[in-house]
C-alpha positions as CSV (number, residue, x, y, z in Angstrom):
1,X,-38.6,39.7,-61.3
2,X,-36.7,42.7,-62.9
3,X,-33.1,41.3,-64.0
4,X,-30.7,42.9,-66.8
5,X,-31.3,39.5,-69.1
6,X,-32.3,41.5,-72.1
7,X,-28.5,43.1,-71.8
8,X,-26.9,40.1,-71.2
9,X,-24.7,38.5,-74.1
10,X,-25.0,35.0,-74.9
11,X,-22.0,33.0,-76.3
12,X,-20.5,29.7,-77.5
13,X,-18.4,27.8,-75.2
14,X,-18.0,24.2,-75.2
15,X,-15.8,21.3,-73.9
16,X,-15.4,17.7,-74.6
17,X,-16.2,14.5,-72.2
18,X,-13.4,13.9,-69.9
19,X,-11.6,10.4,-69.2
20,X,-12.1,9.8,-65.3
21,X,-8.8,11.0,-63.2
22,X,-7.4,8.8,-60.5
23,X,-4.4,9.7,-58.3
24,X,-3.8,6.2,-56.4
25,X,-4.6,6.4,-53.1
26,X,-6.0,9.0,-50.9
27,X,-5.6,9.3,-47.6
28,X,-9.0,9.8,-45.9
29,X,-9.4,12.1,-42.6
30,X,-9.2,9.3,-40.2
31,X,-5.7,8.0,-41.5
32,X,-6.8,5.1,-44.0
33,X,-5.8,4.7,-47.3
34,X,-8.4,4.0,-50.0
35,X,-8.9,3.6,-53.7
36,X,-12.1,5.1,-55.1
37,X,-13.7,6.8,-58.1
38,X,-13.4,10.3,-58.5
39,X,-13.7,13.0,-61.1
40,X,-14.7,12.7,-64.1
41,X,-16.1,10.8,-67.0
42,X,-19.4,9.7,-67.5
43,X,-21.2,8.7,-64.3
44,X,-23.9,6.0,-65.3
45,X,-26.2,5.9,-62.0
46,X,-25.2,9.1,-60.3
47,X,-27.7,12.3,-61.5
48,X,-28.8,15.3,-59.8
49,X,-31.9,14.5,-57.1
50,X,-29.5,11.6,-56.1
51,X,-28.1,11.5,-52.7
52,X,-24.5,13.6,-52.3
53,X,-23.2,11.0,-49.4
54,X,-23.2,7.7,-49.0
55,X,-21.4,6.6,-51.9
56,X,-18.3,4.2,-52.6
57,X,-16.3,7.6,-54.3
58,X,-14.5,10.3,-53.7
59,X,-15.5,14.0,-54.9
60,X,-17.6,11.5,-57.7
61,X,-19.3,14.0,-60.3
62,X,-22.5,13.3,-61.0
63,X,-24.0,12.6,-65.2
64,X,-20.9,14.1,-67.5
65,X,-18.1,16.1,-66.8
66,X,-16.6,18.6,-69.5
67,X,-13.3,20.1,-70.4
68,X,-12.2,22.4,-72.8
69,X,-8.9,20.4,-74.0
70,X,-7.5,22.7,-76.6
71,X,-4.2,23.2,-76.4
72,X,-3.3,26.6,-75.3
73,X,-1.3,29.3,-76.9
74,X,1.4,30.5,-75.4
75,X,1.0,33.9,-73.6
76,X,-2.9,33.6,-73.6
77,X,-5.3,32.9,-70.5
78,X,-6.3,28.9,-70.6
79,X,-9.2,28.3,-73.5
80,X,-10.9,26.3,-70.0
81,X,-11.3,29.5,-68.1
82,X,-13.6,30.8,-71.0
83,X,-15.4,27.7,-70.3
84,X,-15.6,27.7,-66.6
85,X,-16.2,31.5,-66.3
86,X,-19.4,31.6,-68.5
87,X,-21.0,28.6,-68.3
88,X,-24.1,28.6,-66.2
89,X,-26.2,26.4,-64.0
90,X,-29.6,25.8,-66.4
91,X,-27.5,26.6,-69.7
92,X,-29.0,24.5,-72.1
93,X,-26.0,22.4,-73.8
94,X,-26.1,20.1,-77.0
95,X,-23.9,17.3,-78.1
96,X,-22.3,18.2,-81.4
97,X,-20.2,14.8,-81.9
98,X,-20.6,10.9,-81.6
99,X,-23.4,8.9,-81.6
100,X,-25.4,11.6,-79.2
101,X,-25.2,14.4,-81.6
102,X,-27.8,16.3,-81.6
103,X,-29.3,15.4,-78.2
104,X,-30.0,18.1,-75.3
105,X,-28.9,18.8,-71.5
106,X,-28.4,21.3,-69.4
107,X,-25.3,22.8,-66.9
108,X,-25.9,21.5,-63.2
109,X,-22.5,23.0,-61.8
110,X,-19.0,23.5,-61.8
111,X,-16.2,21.8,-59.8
112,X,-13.1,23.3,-58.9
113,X,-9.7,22.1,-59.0
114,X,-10.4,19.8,-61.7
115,X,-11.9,22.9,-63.3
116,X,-14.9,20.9,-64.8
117,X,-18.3,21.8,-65.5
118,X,-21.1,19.2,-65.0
119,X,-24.0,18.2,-67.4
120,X,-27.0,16.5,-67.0
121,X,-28.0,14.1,-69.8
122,X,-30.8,11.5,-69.7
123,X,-30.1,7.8,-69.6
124,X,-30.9,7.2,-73.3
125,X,-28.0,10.0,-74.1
126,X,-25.3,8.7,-71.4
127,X,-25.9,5.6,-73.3
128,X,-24.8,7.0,-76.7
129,X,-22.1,9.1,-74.8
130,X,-18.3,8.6,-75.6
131,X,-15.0,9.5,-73.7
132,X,-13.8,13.1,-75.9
133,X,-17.4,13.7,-77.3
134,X,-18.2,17.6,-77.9
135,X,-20.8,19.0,-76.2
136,X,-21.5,22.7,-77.0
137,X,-23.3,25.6,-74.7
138,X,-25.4,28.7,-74.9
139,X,-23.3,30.4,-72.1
140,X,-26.0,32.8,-70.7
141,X,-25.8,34.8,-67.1
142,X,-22.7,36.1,-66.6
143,X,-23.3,39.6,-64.9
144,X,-26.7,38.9,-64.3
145,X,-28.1,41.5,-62.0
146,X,-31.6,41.6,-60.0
147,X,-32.5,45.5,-60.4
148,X,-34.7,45.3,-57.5
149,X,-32.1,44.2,-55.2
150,X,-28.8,45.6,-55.8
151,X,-27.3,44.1,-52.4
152,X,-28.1,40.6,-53.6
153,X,-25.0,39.2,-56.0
154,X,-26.2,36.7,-58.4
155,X,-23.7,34.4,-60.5
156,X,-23.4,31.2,-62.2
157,X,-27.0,31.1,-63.4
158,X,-29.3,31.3,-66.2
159,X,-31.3,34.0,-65.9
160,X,-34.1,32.1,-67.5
161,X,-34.8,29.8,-65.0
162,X,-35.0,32.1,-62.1
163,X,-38.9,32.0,-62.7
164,X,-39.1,28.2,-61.9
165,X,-36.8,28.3,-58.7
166,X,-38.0,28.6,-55.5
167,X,-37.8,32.5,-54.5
168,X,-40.2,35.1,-53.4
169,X,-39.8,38.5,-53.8
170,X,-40.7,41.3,-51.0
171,X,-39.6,44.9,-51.1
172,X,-36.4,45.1,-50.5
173,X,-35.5,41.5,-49.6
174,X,-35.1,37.9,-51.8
175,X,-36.4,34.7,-50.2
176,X,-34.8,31.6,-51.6
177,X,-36.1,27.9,-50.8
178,X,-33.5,25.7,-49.9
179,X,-33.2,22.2,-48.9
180,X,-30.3,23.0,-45.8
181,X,-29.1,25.8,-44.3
182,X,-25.3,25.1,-43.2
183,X,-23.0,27.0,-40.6
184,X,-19.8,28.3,-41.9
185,X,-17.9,26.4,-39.3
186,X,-18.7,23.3,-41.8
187,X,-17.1,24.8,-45.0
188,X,-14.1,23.7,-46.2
189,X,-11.9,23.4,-49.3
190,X,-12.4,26.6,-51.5
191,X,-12.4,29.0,-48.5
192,X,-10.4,31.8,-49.5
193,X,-10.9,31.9,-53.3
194,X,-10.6,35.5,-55.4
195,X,-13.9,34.7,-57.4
196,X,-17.1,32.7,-57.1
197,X,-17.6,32.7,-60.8
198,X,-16.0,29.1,-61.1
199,X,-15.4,26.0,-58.8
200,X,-17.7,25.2,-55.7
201,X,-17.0,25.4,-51.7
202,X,-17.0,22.0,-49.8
203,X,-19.1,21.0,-46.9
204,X,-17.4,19.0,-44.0
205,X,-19.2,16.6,-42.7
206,X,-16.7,14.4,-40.5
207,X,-18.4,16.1,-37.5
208,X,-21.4,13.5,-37.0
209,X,-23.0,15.6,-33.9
210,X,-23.1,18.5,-35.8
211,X,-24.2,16.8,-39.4
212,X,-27.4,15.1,-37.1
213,X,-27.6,18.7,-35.6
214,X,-28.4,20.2,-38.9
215,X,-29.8,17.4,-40.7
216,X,-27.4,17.4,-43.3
217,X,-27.5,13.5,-44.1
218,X,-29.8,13.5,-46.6
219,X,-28.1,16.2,-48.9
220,X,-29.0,15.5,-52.5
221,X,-27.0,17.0,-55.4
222,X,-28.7,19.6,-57.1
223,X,-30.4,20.8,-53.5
224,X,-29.8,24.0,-52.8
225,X,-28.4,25.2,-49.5
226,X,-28.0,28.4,-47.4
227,X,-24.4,28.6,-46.1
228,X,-24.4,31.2,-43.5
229,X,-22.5,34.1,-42.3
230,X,-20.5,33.9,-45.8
231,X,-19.7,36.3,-48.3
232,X,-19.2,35.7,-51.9
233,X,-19.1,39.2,-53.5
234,X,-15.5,38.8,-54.5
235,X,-13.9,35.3,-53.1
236,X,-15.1,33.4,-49.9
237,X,-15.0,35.4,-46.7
238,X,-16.6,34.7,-43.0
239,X,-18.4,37.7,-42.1
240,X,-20.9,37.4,-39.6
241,X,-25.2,38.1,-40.6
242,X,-24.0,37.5,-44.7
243,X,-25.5,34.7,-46.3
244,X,-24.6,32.9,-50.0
245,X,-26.8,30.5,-51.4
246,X,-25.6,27.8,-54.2
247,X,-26.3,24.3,-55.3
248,X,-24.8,20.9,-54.5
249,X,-22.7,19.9,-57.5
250,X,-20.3,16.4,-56.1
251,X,-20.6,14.1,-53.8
252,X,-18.9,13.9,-50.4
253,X,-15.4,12.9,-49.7
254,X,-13.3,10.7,-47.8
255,X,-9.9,13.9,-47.7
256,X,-9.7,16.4,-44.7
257,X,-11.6,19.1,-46.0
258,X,-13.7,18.2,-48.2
259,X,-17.0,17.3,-48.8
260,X,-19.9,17.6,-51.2
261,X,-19.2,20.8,-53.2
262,X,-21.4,24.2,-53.4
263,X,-21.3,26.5,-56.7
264,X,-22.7,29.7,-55.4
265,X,-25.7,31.4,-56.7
266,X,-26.7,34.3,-54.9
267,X,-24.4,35.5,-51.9
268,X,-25.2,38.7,-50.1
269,X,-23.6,40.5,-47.1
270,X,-27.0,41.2,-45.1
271,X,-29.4,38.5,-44.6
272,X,-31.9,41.8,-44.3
273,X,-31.6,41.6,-48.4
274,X,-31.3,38.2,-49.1
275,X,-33.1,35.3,-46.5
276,X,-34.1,31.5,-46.9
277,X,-36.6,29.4,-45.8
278,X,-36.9,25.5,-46.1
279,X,-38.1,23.9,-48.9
280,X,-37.8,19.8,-49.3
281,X,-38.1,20.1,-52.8
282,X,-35.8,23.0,-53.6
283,X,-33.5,20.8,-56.3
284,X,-32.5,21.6,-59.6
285,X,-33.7,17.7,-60.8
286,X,-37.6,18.9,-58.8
287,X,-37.9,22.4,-60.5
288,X,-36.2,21.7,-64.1
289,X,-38.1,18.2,-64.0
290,X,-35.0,16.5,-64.9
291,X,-35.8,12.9,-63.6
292,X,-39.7,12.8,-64.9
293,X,-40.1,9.9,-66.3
294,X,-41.7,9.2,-69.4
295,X,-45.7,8.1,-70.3
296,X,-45.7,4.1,-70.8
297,X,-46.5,4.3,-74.5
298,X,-50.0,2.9,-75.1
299,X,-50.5,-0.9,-75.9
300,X,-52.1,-1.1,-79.1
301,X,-55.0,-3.6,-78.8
302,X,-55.8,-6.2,-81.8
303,X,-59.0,-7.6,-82.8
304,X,-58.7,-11.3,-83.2
């Protein structure tokens, strides 16, 4: 795949582990007011490949959740933007305080109105993982471009990874693998947006006819997912035949709304340039091989 990579820049952002944000009780679509985990923090048993409904939480993140926390100068743009602009999904990150240092993960998305970008760790680093621990990034993708398909819009992705997604190239059209293709009647909170380049776009799913209809139930986060006749060239649009493509990035929600949230990927206004087709397997933790587990280390036999 021809892609401007070799023009791209690559630079240092980073953020530190976030405390987990509660705001009392929210009131959930049907009227009924509930307490639940949200955002934030370090999320123990909740990693990309697991399931993005279903859980006892509200918008919950899933591994670690960054910030940039530096206090911001007066009459310059928020230190976070840097961070939320430029980091990509498949960025390779590194922990560069605490008990972790030194260990390595990797971007799975970005959630907006919290403004936090999400990192996959394994279990043996969330276990050495503090509350306001560093964790550094390559940035790497922003303005990535595919050469051979100027009506396709990539963002929010590492260039280097494109060869282990799911996508097919034909002359003058990109095939993407994706768990779920969703209508735009279903999308929700961050409809409307001036740039795709940061936060996500929430799937309803209070609508169980048209969830079964669809087969949206068994949404993982880090699946990726078609989202039909949208546009996401320069904010979220409806326009009919377009299509974006993006990855899963929270978990559902209980708020009007909401549901689990989308960072966008690709996004094109003719599905003539840019199509899908369904893939079981098309998941960030599947094609990064994020959840292999490790060989059972040999037992070492004694002579008696």
């Amino acid at each position: 795949m021809k892609t401007n990579s070799d023009r791209l820049i690559m630079l240092s952002v980073g953020g530190e582990v976030t405390n987990p944000s509660m705001r009392g009780y929210r009131i959930s679509h049907d009227g009924r007011p509930l307490l639940l985990p949200g955002v934030g923090g370090i999320t123990y048993n909740l990693r990309v490949g697991d399931p993005a409904m279903g859980w006892v939480a509200d918008h919950v993140e899933p591994c670690v959740s960054i910030r940039n926390l530096v206090k911001d100068r007066e009459g310059l743009p928020p230190t976070n933007d840097g961070l939320n602009f430029l980091a990509c999904v498949g960025n390779e990150t590194t922990v560069i305080s605490g008990d972790a240092k030194g260990a390595k993960g990797v971007v799975t998305g970005k959630h907006g109105g919290i403004e936090h970008v999400l990192v996959d760790f394994s279990p043996e680093v969330l276990e050495k993982l503090q509350i306001g621990d560093k964790i550094g990034i390559r940035s790497y993708g922003t303005g990535l471009a595919l050469l051979d398909h100027p009506e396709v819009t990539v963002m929010n992705l590492d260039p280097r990874i494109l060869p282990r997604m799911p996508i097919q190239e034909k002359k003058g059209s990109l095939t993407v693998g994706v768990t779920h293709a969703v209508p735009a009647a279903l999308m929700g909170s961050g409809l409307g947006a001036d740039t795709c380049y940061r936060g996500d776009y929430d799937i309803q799913l209070f609508d169980e006819k048209t969830v079964k209809e669809h087969g949206l139930s068994d949404l993982r986060l880090g699946d990726l997912v078609a989202i039909l006749d949208t546009e996401h060239v320069y904010g979220r649009v409806y326009r009919s035949g377009a299509i974006s493509i993006g990855i899963v990035v929270h978990s559902d929600c209980v708020i009007s709304g909401h549901g689990p949230g989308v960072t966008t990927l690709f996004t094109s206004p003719s599905s003539r340039s840019l199509r899908y087709t369904i893939a079981p397997k098309a998941n960030l933790a599947d094609f990064l091989g994020l959840r292999k587990k490790r060989p059972a280390k040999a037992v070492r036999k004694t002579r008696a």
